[in-house]
KOLKE-216640 format. One record per atom (N, C-alpha, C, CB): residue in one letter; x, y, z. Coordinates in steps of 0.05 Angstrom, whole numbers, plus 5000, padded with zeros to 4 digits. Glycine has a CB too. Layout:
<sites>
AXYZ/...
</sites>
This chain:
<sites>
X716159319253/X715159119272/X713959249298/X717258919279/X714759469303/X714159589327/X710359669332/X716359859326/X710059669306/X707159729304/X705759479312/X706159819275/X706759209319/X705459009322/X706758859347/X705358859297/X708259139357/X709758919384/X707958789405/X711959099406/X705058779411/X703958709436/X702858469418/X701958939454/X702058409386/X701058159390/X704557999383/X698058089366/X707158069377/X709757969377/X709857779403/X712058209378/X709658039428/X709157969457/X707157679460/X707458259472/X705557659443/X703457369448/X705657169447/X700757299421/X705656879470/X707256739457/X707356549441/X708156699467/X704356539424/X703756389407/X704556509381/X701256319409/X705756739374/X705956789359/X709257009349/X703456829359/X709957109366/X713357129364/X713157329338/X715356759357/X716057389339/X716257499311/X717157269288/X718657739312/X717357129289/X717256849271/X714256859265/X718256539289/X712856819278/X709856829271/X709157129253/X708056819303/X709857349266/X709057619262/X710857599230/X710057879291/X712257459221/X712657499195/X712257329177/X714657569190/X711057129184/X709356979168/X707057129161/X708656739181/X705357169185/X702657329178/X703657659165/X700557369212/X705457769165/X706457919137/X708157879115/X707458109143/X707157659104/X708057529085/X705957429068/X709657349094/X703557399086/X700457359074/X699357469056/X698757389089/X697657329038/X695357499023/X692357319021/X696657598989/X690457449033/X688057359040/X686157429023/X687357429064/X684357269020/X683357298999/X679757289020/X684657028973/X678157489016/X675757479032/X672857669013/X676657639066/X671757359019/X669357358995/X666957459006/X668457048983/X666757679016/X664857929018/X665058049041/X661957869015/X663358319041/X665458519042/X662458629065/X666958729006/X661658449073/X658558519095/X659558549119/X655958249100/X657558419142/X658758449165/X660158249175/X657158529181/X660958019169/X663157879175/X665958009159/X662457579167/X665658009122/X667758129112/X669158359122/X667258169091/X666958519130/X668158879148/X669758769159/X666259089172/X668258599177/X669758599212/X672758399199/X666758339247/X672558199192/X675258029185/X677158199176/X674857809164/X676658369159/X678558499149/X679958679158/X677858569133/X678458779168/X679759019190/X682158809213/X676159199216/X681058719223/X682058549240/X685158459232/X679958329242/X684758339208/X686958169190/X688558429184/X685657969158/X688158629169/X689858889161/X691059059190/X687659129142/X689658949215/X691359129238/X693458859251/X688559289269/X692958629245/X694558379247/X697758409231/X692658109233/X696858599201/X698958629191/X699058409158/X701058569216/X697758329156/X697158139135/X698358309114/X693858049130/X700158239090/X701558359070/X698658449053/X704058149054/X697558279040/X695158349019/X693158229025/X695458288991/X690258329021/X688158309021/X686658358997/X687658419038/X684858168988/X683358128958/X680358218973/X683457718940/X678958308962/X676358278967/X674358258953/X675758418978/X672858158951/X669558218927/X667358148939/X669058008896/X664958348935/X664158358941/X661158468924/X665458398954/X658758478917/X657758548901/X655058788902/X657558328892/X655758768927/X652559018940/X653959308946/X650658898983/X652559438954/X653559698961/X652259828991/X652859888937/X653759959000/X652760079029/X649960169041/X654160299032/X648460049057/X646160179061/X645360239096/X643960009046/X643860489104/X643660509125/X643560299149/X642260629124/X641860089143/X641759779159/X643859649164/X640459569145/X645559749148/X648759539145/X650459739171/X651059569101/X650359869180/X651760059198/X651759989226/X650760329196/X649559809232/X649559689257/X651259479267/X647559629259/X653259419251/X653459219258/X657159169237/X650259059252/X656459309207/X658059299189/X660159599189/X656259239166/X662759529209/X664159639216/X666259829211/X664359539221/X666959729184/X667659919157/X667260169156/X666359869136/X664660219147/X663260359137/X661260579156/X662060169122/X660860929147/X660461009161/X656961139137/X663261159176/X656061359162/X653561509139/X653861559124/X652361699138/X655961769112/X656661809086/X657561569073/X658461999085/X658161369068/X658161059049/X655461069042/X659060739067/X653961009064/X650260939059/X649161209050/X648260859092/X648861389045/X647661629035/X648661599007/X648461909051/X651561518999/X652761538976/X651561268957/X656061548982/X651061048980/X651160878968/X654060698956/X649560958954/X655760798973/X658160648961/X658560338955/X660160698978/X659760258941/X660060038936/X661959858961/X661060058909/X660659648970/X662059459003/X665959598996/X661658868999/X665959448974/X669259428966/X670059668970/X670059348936/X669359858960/X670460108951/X670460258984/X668360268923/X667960309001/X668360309029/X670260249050/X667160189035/X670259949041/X672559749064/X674959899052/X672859309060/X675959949021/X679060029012/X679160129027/X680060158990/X677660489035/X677660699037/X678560669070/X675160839025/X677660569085/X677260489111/X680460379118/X674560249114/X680560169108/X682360029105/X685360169106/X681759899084/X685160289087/X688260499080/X688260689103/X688260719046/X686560779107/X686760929132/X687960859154/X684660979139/X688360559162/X688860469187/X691560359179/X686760269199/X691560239148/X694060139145/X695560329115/X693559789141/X696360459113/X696860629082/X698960409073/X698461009083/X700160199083/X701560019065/X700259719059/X704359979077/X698959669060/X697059479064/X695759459037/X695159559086/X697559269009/X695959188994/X693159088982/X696759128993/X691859218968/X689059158972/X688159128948/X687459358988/X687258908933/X685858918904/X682358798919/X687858638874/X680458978901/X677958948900/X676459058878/X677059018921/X674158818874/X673158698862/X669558908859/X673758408877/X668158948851/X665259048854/X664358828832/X664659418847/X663858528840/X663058338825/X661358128843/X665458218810/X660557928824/X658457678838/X660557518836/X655457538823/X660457368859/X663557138849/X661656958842/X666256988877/X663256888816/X662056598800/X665756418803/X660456698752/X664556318791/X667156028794/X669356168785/X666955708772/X669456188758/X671656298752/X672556508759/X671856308733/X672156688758/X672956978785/X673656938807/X670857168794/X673056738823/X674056618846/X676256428852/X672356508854/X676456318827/X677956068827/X680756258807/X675755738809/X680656478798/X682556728783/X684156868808/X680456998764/X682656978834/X682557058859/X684756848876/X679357068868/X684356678877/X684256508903/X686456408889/X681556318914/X688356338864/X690556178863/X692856438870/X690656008832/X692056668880/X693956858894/X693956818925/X693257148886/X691456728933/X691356778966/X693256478974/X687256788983/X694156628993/X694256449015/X692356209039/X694956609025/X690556409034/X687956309043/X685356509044/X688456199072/X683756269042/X680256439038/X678456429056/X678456339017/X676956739068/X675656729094/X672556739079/X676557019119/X671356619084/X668156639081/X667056909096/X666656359095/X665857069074/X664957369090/X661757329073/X667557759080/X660957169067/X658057079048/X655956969069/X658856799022/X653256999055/X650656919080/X649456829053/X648457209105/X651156589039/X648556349023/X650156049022/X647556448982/X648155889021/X649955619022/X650955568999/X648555359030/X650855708970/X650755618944/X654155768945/X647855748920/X654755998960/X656956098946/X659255918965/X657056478945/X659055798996/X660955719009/X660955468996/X660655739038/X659555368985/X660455068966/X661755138945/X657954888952/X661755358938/X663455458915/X666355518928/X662055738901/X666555578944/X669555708961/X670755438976/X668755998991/X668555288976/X670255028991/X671154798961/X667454819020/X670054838946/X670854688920/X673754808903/X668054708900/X673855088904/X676455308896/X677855198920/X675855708895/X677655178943/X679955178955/X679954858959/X680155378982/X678854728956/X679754378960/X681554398932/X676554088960/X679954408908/X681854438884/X684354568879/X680754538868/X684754758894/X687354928890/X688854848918/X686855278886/X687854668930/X689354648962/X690354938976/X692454438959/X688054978979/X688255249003/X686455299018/X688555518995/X686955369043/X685755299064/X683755499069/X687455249085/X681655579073/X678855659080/X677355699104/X677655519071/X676455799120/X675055959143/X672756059141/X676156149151/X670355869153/X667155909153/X666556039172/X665455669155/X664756189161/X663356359191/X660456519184/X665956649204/X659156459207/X656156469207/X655756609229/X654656189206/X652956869219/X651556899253/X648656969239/X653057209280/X646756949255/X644057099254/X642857169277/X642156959240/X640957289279/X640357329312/X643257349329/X638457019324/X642857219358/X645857219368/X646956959371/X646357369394/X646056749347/X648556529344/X650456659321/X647456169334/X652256429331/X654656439308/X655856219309/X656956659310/X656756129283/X658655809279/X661455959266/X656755499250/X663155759261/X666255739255/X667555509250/X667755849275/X669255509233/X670355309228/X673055319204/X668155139222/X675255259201/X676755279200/X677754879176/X677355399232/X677454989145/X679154679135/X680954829123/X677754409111/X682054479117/X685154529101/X685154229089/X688454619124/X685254269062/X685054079050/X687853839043/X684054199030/X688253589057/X688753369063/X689253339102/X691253309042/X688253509107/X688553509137/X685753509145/X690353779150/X683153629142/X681153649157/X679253509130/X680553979171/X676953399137/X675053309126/X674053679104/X672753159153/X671953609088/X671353949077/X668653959087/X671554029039/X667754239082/X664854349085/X662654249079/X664454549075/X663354059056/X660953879036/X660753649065/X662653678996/X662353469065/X662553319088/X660253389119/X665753359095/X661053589131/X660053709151/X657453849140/X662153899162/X655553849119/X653353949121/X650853849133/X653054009102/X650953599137/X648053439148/X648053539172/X647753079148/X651353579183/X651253649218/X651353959230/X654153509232/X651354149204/X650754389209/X648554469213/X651354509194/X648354779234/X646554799255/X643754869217/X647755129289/X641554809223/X639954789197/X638155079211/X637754419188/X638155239182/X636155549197/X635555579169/X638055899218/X632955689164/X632555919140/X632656179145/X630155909128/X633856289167/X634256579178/X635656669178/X633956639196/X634556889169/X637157089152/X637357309166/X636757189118/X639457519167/X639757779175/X636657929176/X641957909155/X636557859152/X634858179130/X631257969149/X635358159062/X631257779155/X628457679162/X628057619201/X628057349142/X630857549210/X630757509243/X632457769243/X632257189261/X633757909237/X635457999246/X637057989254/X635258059252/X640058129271/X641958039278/X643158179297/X643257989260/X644858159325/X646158369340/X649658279330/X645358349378/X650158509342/X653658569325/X654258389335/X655958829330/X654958379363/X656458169383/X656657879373/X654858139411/X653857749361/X654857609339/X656257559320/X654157599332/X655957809305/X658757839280/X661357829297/X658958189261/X661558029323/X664157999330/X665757769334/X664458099346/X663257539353/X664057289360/X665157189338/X662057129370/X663557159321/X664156879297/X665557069278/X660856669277/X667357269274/X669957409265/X672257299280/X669857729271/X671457319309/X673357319330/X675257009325/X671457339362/X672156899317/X673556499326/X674556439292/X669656139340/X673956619274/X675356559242/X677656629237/X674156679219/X677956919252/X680956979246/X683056839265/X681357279248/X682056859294/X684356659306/X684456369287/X683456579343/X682556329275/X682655959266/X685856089237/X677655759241/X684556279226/X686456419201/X689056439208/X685656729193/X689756589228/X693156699241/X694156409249/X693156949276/X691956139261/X693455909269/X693655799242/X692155719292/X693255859220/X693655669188/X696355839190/X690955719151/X696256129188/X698356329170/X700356289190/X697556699163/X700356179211/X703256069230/X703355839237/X703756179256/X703055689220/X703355419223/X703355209252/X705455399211/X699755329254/X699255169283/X697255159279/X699755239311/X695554989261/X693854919250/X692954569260/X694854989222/X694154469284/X693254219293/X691454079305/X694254169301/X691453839299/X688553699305/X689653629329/X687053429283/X686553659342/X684053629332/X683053929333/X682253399348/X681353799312/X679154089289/X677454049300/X678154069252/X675954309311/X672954349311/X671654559299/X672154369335/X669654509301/X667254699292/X665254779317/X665354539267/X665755099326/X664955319341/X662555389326/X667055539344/X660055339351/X658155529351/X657355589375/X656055469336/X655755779377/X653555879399/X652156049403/X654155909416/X651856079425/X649556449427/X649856499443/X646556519426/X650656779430/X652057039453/X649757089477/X652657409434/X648357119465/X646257219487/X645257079511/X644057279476/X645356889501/X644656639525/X647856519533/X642256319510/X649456659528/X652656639538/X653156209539/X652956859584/X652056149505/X652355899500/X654255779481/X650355829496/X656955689493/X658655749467/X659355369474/X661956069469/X658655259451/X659354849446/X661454889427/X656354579429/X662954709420/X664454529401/X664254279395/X666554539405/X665154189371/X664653859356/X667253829349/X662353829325/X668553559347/X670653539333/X670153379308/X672653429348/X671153429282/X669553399258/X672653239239/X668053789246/X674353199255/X676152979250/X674952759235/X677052869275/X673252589241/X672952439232/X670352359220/X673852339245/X669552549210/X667752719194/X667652629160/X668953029198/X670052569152/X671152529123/X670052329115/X673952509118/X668552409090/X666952219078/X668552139058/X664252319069/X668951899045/X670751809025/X669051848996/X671651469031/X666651838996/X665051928967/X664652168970/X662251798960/X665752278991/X665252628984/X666752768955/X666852819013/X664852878940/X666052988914/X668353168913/X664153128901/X668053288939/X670553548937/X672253438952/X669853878949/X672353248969/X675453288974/X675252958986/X676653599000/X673152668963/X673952418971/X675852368952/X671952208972/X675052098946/X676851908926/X676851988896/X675751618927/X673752038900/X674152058865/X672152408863/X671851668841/X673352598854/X672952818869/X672252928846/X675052948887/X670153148830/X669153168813/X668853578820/X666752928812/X668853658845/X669053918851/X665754058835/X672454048837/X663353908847/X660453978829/X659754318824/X657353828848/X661454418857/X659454668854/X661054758828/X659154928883/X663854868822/X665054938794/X663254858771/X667854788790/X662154678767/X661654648745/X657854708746/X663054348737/X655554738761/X653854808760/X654155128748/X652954738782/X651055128727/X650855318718/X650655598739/X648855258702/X651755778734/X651956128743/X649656238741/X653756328725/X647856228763/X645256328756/X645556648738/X643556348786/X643556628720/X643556908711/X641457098730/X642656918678/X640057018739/X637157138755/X637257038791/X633556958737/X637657118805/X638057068829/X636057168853/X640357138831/X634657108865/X633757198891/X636457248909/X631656958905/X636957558919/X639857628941/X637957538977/X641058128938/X640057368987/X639057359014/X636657409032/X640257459021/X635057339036/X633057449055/X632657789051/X633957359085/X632857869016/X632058139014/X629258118987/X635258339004/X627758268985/X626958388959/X627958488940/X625958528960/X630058308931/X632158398907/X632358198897/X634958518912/X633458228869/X633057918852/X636158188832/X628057768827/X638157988828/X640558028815/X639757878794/X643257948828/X640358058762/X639457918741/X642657998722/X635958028728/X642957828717/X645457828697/X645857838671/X646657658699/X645857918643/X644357908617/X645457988603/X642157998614/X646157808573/X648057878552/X647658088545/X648257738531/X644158208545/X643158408536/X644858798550/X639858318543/X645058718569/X645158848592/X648658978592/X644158608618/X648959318580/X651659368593/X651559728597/X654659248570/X653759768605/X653060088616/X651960238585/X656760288632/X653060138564/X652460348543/X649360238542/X654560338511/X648160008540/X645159908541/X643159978561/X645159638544/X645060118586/X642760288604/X643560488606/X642060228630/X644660688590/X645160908586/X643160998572/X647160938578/X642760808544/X640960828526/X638860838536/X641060678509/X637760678555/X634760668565/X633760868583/X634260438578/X635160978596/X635261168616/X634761378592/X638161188638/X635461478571/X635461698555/X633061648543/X637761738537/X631461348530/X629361388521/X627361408539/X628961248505/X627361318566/X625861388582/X624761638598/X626361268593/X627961778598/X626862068606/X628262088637/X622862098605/X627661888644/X628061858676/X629961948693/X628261638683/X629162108715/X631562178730/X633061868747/X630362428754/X635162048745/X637661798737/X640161868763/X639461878696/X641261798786/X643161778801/X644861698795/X642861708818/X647461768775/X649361628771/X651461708788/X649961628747/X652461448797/X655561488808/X657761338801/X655861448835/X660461338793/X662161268788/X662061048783/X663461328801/X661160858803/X660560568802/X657460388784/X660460528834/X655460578787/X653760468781/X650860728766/X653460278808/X648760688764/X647160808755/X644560748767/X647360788731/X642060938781/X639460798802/X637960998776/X638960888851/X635560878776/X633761078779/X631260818787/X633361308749/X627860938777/X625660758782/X624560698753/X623360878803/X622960518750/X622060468727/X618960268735/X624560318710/X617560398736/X614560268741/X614060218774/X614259938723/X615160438785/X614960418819/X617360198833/X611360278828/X619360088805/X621359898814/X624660058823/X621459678787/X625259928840/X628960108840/X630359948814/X631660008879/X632160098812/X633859968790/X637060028795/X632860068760/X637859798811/X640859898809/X643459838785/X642059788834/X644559958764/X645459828743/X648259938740/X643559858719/X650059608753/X652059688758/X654159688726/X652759498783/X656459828733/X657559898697/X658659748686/X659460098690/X658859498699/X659159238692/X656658988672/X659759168720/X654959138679/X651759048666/X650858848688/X651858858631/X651558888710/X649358728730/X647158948738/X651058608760/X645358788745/X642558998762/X641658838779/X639659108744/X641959008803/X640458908827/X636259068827/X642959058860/X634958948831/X632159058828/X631559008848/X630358968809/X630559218861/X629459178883/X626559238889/X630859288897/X625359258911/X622759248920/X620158978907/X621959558911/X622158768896/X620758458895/X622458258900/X619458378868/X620958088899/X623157748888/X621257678879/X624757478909/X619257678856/X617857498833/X619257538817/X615257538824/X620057258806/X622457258787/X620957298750/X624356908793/X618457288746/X617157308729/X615857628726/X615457098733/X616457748745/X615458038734/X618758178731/X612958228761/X620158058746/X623658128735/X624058108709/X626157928746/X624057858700/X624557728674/X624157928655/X622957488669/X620557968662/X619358118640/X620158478640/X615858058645/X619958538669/X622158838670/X623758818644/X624858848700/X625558658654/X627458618630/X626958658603/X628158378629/X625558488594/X623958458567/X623558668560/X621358318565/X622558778573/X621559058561/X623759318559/X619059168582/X625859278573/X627359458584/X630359478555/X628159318621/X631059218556/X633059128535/X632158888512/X635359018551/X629658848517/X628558678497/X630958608474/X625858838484/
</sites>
């Protein structure tokens, strides 16, 4: 305990508190620059276990900001997960850690998350936090949103039969199509909206989790920080967490072909598609080939090809989903 005596010293949180929050296991769904920063944060808090997944891998751009991770990750190309472990143990060598180098689809998430305690949003798409707010309304466990681009950032903090859910609160969320990879972003952002998720996290994991609930945003830069109280927010036909509750995102189809975030990458997923099937292609092609532990790059018609050993491929340098397709076609026909 002595390693944690100055937040003990807090008096919101005691050693009654300080062993609750090591008793935890958190479950945090990517491993970018919110996931870095949360995690770190949560593993020097003392949190018993930490889950992670995450599905990209380290790149020089990510260093500004994505805290983890140093040059050698991005030169290597390491995988987010495999980074944060590495990072991670360092600061804490007892500090349980399972991770993931996957796309969370429903079931992988909803496999994940009936271990956590609770789930922090470390994702930048609206498709996957409807997915994490439907796993955790369904499994009743409580969940932590967090957003930045440029230098805003939002937060917010449910728990399902106490706060309205995320589905509820979307007409009144701040509306942007701006992404990291297109406005850009300063850290101080990430730090903010880390800062206001994990305190919302430690008040669930010590049971001071009371209303009234809000939802934190602002901008750092213009030193503009509002709140809403979202109490009474709860929609009774809401699917995930009204009357008659149906949980939609679970059951929508798993895209196989994806446009990734505000990048030139399109994630294609394919029965066709596994390490022994691009092993094979790489050999009839000839092509010089970067393999590492985790995954396999080379180019194929001026295209990147990342092909992880799992049979996902990230492609990069487009998003036309019709000259992907056909890559394909030709590739594993």
């Amino acid at each position: 305990m002595k390693q944690y005596s100055r937040q003990i010293l807090y008096k919101n949180i005691g050693e009654s508190g300080q062993r609750k929050i090591m008793d935890a296991t958190v479950l945090i769904v990517g491993s970018g620059a919110l996931g870095s920063v949360s995690s770190e944060m949560l593993a020097r808090a003392g949190v018993k276990k930490i889950i992670l997944i995450d599905r990209d891998y380290v790149e020089a751009s990510n260093l500004q900001r994505q805290t983890l991770f140093t040059r050698k990750h991005a030169a290597e190309k390491t995988p987010k997960v495999v980074g944060a472990k590495e990072r991670l143990l360092e600061i804490r060598p007892d500090l349980e850690l399972d991770t993931y180098i996957n796309h969370c689809d429903a079931p992988l998430l909803e496999a994940l998350a009936a271990e956590a305690d609770i789930i922090l949003d470390g994702t930048d798409n609206f498709d996957t936090r409807l997915l994490i707010n439907d796993v955790a309304y369904k499994l009743n466990k409580p969940w932590v949103y967090a957003a930045c681009v440029e230098a805003s950032y939002s937060s917010c903090g449910f728990m399902p039969g106490v706060t309205p859910c995320y589905r509820c609160l979307v007409p009144v969320l701040p509306a942007t199509t701006l992404t990291c990879d297109t406005a850009g972003i300063i850290a101080p952002a990430v730090q903010m909206a880390v800062s206001e998720q994990v305190t919302t996290a430690i008040r669930i994991l010590t049971g001071q989790f009371e209303a009234p609930h809000y939802m934190r945003i602002g901008d750092i830069w213009e030193s503009e920080h509002r709140r809403f109280g979202i109490d009474q927010m709860k929609e009774d036909s809401c699917p995930s967490c009204g009357d008659n509750r149906t949980y939609p995102a679970l059951d929508a189809p798993a895209d196989q072909t994806m446009k990734l975030c505000g990048r030139d990458t399109v994630q294609v997923m394919d029965d066709r598609i596994s390490k022994e099937a691009v092993d094979k292609v790489i050999s009839k092609l000839g092509v010089k080939v970067n393999k590492t532990p985790y995954f396999s790059e080379f180019y194929y018609e001026d295209t990147r090809l990342v092909c992880f050993n799992n049979g996902r491929i990230l492609i990069h340098d487009t998003d036309e989903m019709s000259r992907v397709r056909t890559l394909i076609d030709r590739l594993f026909g």
